[in-house]
C-alpha positions as CSV (number, residue, x, y, z in Angstrom):
1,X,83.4,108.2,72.2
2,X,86.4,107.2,74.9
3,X,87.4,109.5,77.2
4,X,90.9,108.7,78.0
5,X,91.5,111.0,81.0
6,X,94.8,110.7,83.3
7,X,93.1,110.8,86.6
8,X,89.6,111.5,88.5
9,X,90.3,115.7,89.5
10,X,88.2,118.7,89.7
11,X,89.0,119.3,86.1
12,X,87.6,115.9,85.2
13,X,85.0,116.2,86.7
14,X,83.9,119.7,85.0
15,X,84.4,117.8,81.3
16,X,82.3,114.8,82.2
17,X,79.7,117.2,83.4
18,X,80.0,119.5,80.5
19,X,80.0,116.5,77.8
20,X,77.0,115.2,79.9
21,X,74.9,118.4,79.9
22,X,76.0,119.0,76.3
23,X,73.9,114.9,75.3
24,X,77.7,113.6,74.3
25,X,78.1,110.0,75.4
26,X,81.3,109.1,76.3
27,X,83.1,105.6,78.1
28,X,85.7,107.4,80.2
29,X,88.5,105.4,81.0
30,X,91.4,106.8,83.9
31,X,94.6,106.0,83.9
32,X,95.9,106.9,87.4
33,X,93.1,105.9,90.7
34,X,93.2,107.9,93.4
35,X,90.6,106.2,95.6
36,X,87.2,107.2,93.4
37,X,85.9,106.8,90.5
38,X,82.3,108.1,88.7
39,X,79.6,105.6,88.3
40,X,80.3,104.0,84.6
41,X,84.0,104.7,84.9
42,X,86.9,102.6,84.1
43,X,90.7,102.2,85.5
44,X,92.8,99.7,84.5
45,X,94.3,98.8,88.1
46,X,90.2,98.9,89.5
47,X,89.3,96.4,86.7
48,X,92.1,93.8,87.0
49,X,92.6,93.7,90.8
50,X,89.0,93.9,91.7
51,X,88.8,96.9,93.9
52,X,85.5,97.1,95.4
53,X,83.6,100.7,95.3
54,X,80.9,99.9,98.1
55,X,81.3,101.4,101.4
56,X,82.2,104.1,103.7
57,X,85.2,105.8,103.9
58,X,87.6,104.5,106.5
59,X,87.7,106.9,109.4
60,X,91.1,107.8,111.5
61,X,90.4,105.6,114.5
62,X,89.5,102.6,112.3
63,X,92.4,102.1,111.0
64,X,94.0,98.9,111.3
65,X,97.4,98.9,113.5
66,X,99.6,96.6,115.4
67,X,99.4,95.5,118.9
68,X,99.8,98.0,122.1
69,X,99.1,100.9,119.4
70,X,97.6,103.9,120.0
71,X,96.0,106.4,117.4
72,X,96.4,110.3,118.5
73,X,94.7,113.2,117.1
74,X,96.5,116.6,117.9
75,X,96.7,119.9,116.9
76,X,98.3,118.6,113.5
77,X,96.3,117.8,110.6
78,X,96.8,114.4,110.6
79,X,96.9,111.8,113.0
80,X,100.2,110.3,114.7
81,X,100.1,106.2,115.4
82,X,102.2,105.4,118.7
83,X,103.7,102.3,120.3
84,X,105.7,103.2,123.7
85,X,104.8,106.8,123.1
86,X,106.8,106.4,120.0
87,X,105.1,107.9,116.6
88,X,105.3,104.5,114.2
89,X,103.0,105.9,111.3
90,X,100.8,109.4,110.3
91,X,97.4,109.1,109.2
92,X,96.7,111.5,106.5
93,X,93.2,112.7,105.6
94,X,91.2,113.0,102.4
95,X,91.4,117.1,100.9
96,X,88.2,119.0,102.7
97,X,87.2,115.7,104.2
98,X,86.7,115.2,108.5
99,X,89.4,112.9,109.2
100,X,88.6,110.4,106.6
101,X,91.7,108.5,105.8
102,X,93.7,109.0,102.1
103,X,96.5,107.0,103.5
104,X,98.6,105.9,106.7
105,X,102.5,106.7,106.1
106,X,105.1,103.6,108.0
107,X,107.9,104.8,109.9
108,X,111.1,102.4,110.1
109,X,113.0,102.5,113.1
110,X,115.0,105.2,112.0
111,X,112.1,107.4,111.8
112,X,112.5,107.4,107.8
113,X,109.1,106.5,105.6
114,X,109.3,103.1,105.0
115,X,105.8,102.6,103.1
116,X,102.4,104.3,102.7
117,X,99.2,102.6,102.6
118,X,96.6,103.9,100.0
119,X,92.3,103.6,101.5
120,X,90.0,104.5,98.7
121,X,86.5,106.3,99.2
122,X,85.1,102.9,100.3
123,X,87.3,102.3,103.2
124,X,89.3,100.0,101.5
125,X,93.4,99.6,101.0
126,X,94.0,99.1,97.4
127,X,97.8,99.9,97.4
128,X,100.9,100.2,98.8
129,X,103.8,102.4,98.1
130,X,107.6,101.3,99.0
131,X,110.5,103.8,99.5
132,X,113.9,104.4,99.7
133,X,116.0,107.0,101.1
134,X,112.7,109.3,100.4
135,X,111.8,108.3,96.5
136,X,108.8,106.0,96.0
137,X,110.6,103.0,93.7
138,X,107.4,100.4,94.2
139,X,103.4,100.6,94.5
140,X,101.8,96.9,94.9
141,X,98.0,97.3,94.0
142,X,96.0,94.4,95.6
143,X,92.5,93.7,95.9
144,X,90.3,90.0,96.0
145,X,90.7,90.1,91.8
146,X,92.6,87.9,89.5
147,X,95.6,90.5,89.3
148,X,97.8,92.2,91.5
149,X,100.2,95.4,89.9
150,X,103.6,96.2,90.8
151,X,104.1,99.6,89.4
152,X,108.1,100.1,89.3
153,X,108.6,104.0,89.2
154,X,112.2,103.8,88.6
155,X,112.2,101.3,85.5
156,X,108.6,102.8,84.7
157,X,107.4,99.2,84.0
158,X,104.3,97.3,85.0
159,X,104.1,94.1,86.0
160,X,100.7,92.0,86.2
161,X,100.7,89.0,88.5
162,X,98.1,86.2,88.1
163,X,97.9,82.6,89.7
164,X,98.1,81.2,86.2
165,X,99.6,84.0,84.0
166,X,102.8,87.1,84.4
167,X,102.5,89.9,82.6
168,X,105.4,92.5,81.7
169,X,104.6,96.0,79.6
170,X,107.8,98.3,79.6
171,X,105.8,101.6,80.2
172,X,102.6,102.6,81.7
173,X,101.9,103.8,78.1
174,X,101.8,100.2,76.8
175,X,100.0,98.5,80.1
176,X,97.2,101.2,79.0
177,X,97.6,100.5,75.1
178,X,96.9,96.7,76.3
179,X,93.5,97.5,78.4
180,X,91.7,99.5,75.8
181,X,92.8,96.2,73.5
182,X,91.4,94.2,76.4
183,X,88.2,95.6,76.9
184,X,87.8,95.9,73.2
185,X,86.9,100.4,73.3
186,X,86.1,102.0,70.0
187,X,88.8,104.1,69.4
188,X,87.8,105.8,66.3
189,X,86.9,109.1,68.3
190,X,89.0,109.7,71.6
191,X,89.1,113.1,74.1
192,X,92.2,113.4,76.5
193,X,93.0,115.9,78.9
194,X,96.6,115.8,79.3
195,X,100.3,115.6,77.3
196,X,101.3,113.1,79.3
197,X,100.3,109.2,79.3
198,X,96.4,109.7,77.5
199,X,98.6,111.5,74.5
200,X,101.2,109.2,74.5
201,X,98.9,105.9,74.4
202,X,97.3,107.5,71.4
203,X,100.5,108.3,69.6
204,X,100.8,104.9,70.1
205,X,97.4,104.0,68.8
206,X,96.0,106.5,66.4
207,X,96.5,105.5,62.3
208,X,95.3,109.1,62.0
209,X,94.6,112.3,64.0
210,X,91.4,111.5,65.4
211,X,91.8,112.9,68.9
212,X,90.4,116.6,71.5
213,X,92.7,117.4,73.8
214,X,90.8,119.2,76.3
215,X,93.5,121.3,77.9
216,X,92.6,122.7,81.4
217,X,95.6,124.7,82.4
218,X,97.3,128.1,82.1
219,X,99.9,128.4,79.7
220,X,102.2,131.9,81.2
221,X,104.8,130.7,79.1
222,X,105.5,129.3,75.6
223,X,103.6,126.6,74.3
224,X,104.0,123.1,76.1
225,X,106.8,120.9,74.1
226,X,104.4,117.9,73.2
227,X,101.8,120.4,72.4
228,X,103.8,122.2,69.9
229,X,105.2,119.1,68.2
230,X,101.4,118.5,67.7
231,X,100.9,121.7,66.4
232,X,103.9,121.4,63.8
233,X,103.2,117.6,62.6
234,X,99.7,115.8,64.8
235,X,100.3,112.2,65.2
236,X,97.3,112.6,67.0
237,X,95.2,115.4,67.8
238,X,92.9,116.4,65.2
239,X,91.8,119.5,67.9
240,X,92.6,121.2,70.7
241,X,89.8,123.2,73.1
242,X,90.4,125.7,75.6
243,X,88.9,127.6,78.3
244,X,90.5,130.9,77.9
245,X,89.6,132.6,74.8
246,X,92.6,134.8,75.0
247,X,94.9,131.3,75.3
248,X,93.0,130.3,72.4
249,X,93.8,133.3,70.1
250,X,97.6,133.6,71.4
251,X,98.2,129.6,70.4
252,X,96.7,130.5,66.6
253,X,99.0,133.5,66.9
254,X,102.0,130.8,67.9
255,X,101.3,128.5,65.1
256,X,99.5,130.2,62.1
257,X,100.0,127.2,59.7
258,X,98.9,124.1,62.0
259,X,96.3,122.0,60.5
260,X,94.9,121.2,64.5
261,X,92.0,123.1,64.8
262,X,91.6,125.3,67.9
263,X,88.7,126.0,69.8
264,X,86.9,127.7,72.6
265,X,83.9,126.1,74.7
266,X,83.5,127.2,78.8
267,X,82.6,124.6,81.2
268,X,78.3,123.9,80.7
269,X,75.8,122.9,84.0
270,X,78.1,125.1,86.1
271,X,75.8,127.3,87.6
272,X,72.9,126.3,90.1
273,X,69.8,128.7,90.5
274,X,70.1,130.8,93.4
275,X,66.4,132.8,94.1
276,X,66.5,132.5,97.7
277,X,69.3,134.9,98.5
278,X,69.7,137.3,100.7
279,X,71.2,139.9,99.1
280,X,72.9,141.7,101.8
281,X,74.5,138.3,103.5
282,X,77.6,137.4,102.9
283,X,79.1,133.9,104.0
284,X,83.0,132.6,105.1
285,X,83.7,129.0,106.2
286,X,87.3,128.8,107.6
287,X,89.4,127.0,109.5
288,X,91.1,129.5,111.3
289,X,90.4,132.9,113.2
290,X,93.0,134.7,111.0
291,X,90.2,136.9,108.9
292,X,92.2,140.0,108.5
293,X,89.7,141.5,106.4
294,X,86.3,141.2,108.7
295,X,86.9,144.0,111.4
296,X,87.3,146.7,108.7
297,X,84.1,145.1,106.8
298,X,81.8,144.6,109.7
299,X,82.6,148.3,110.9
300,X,82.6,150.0,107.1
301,X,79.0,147.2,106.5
302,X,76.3,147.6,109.2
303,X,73.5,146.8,107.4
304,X,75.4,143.6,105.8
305,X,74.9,140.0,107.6
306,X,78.5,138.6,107.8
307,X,78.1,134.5,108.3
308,X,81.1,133.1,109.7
309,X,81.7,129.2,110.3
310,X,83.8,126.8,111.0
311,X,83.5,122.5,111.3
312,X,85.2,123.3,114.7
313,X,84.8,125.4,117.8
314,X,86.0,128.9,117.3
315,X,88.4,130.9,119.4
316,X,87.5,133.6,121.9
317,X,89.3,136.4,119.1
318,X,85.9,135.4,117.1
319,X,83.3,135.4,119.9
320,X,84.8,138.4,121.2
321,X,84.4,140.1,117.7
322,X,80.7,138.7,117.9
323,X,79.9,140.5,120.6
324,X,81.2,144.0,119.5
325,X,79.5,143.7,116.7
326,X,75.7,142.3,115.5
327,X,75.8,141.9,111.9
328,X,78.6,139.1,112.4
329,X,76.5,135.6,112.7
330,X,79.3,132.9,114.1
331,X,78.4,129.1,113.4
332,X,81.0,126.4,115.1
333,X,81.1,123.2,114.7
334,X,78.8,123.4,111.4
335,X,77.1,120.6,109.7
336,X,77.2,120.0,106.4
337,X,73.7,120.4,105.5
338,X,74.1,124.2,107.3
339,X,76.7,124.8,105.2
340,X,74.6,124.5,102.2
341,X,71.7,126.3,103.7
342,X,74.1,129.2,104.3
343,X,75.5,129.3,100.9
344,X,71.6,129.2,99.7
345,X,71.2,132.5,101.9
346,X,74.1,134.1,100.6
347,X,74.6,136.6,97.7
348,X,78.4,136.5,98.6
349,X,81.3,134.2,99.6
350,X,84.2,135.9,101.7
351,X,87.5,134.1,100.6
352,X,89.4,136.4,103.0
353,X,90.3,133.3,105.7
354,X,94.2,132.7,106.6
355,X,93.9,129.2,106.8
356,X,93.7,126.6,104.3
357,X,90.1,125.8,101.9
358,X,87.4,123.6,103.7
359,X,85.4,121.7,101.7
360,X,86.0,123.1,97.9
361,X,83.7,125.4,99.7
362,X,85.3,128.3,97.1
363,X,84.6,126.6,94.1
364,X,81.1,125.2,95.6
365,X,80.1,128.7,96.1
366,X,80.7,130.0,92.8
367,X,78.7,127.0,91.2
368,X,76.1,128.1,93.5
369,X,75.8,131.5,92.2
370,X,77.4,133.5,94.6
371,X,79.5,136.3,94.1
372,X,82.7,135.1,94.9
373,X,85.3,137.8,96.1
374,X,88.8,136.7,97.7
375,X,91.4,139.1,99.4
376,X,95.2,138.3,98.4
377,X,97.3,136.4,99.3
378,X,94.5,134.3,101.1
379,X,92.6,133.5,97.7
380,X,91.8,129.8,97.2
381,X,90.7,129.6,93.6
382,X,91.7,132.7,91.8
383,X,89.8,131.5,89.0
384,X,86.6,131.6,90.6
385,X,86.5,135.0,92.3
386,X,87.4,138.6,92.1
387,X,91.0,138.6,93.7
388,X,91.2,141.8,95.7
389,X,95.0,143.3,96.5
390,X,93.6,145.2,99.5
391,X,90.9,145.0,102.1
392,X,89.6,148.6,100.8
393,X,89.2,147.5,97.0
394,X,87.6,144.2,98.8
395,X,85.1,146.9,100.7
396,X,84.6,148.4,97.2
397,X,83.2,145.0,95.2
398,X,81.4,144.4,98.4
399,X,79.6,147.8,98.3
400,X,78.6,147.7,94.6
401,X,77.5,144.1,94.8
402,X,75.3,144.2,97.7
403,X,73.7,148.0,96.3
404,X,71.4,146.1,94.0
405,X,70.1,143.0,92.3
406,X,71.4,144.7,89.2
407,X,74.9,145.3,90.0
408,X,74.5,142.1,91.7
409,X,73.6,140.2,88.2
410,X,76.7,142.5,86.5
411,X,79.1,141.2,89.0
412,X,78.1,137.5,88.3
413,X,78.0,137.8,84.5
414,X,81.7,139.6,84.6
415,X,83.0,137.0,87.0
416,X,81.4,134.1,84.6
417,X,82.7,135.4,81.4
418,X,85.9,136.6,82.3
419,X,87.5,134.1,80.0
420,X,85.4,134.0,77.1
421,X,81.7,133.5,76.6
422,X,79.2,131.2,78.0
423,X,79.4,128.1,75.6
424,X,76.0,126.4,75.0
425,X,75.3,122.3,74.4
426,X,75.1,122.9,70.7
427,X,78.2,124.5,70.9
428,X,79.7,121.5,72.2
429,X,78.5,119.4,69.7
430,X,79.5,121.6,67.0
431,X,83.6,121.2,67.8
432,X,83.2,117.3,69.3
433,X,80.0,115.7,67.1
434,X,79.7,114.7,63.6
435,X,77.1,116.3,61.6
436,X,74.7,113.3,61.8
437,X,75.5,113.5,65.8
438,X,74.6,117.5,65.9
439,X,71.2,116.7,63.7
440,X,70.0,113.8,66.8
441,X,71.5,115.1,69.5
442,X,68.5,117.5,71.8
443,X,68.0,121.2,72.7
């Protein structure tokens, strides 16, 4: 089965998992790369420039600059890149990452962005973006393959560039259409995750319906426009699958007579085992000594263990809140592998931090099996936690989790199901496989 998914995100990465737990083989294939990819994965600009994938990621002082440059690391969350005391360039960092490099923006001499350079997860630059007057119109993909791409944004065309051969495709839907043909993918089953380029190339492909849109987002307002045309006349989804079973129900409430069937199926192999909690620990990684909510819990919580770190040294507002009170545990400059020791200890995560998310530490936790509780506006993955409007109905979730492994277990299960049922691997097989598939496949 191909997976033709538009790029390698969090979302992505919950499918592959959930189609791998569920024994459904698939060859996926990403149209957009953003500096990874999973092993056995495919990406038309990776294959045909010969991005390499082995290494480390590039770190903020290796990256290459001119002559009588200097790299700075500030207060900011990047890094500035100076000549004369002048900044020339910004180093930006990879999301959750310590100063490993996503890509260095160019200044011209009017202090405008000229160009960015793009660093993958192997340390290597793959791309370069060109601007003007603010709007990317160019990114050059380049690598020791046969190909280099020019991507033009404004004429949305793609140009491939051998020594021996040019190749011209007048949308990114037919320089896509072309690599499947290329590589030669069976195409007669196909799951997309978005209405953009992965449906368009199999508008453009598809004899028949024959493909799952697996559709990730929230929907607070009427029905997409490419979704609905589907739903009146499919050129080419034969289903749909949700995440929300109440999304579900109001879509087959929007379009009673559409022949593309609808389903529900949560994400599978989400949920690590978690025996070696502590029940009355709860943990916080921030960035930031903005925790509005930890005075009032620490004083209304005495008998609570309230873990607090940070990848950095904390301020004196922390320590001096450590000292007043001995059920707050502070951790600077933490370690990765302490990180994960301390979410093994917990029973809950604390999103209740000012600052921005470290690490997908949100989401990690609630794979983890923790109770996950976040106090607005502060929350960093509503969908993962209990959102709490103030720091006394925050208090309240707190008190009935941590009462007992019972209300404990209740909290999790609620917080789990809130949008539909725990799907199962059969159940997965049952929408996607064909009966001969559902008869083999294991479990």
């Amino acid at each position: 089965m191909l997976a033709l998914l538009e790029r390698f995100d969090l979302a992505a990465r919950e499918l592959l998992r959930s189609l791998a737990t569920a024994g459904i083989d698939v060859t996926p294939v990403f149209i957009e790369y953003d500096g990874e990819l999973p092993a056995g994965a495919l990406c038309p600009f990776v294959t045909y420039t010969g991005i390499q994938r082995e290494g480390e990621p590039l770190f903020f002082d290796e990256v290459p600059v001119p002559p009588w440059c200097e790299i700075r690391q500030g207060r900011q969350p990047y890094a500035e890149i100076l000549r004369d005391g002048e900044p020339i360039g910004r180093i930006h960092y990879e999301p959750n990452s310590f100063r490993q490099v996503e890509r260095v923006d160019w200044m011209l001499p009017d202090r405008t962005l000229g160009h960015t350079d793009h660093y993958d997860r192997a340390g290597n630059r793959y791309a370069r973006s060109y601007r003007s007057r603010g709007v990317v119109h160019q990114t050059v993909y380049r690598s020791p393959g046969a190909w280099e791409i020019e991507v033009d944004h404004i004429a949305r065309a793609v140009t491939m560039r051998s020594p021996e051969r040019l190749l011209t495709f007048e949308t990114l839907t037919a320089f896509v259409s072309h690599f499947l043909d290329d590589q030669g993918l069976a195409e007669d089953r196909v799951l997309i995750d978005s209405l953009s380029t992965p449906l368009f190339v199999m508008r453009r492909r598809a004899a028949t319906p024959n493909t799952t849109l697996f559709w990730h987002e929230p929907m607070p307002g009427g029905t997409p426009g490419n979704m609905a045309m589907e739903l009146e006349r499919p050129r080419a989804l034969e289903r749909i699958v949700v995440h929300d079973e109440a999304l579900r129900q109001r879509l087959a409430a929007r379009h009673p007579g559409t022949s593309v069937g609808l389903h529900y199926l949560s994400h599978l192999g989400r949920f690590a085992e978690h025996d070696r909690a502590e029940p009355r620990r709860a943990f916080t990684l921030t960035n930031t000594d903005e925790l509005p909510a930890l005075p009032a819990l620490l004083e209304a919580f005495p008998d609570v263990t309230f873990s607090v770190a940070a990848l950095t040294l904390m301020s004196e507002r922390l320590h001096e809140l450590g000292r007043r009170h001995p059920n707050l545990t502070l951790i600077p400059t933490i370690s990765h592998s302490r990180i994960r020791e301390e979410l093994d200890r917990a029973a809950v995560y604390l999103d209740i931090n000012g600052g921005a998310e470290v690490l997908d530490v949100v989401k990690a936790a609630y794979h983890l099996n923790l109770v996950v509780l976040a106090l607005e506006p502060h929350a960093k993955s509503p969908d993962h936690a209990w959102t709490c409007a103030t720091v006394e109905e925050l208090g309240a979730r707190l008190s009935a989790v941590v009462s007992s492994p019972r209300h404990r277990r209740r909290a999790l299960d609620e917080l789990h199901t809130r949008h539909g049922p725990l799907s199962t691997p059969a159940d997965y097989r049952r929408v996607l496989g064909s009966p001969e598939e559902v008869t083999r496949a294991p479990g």
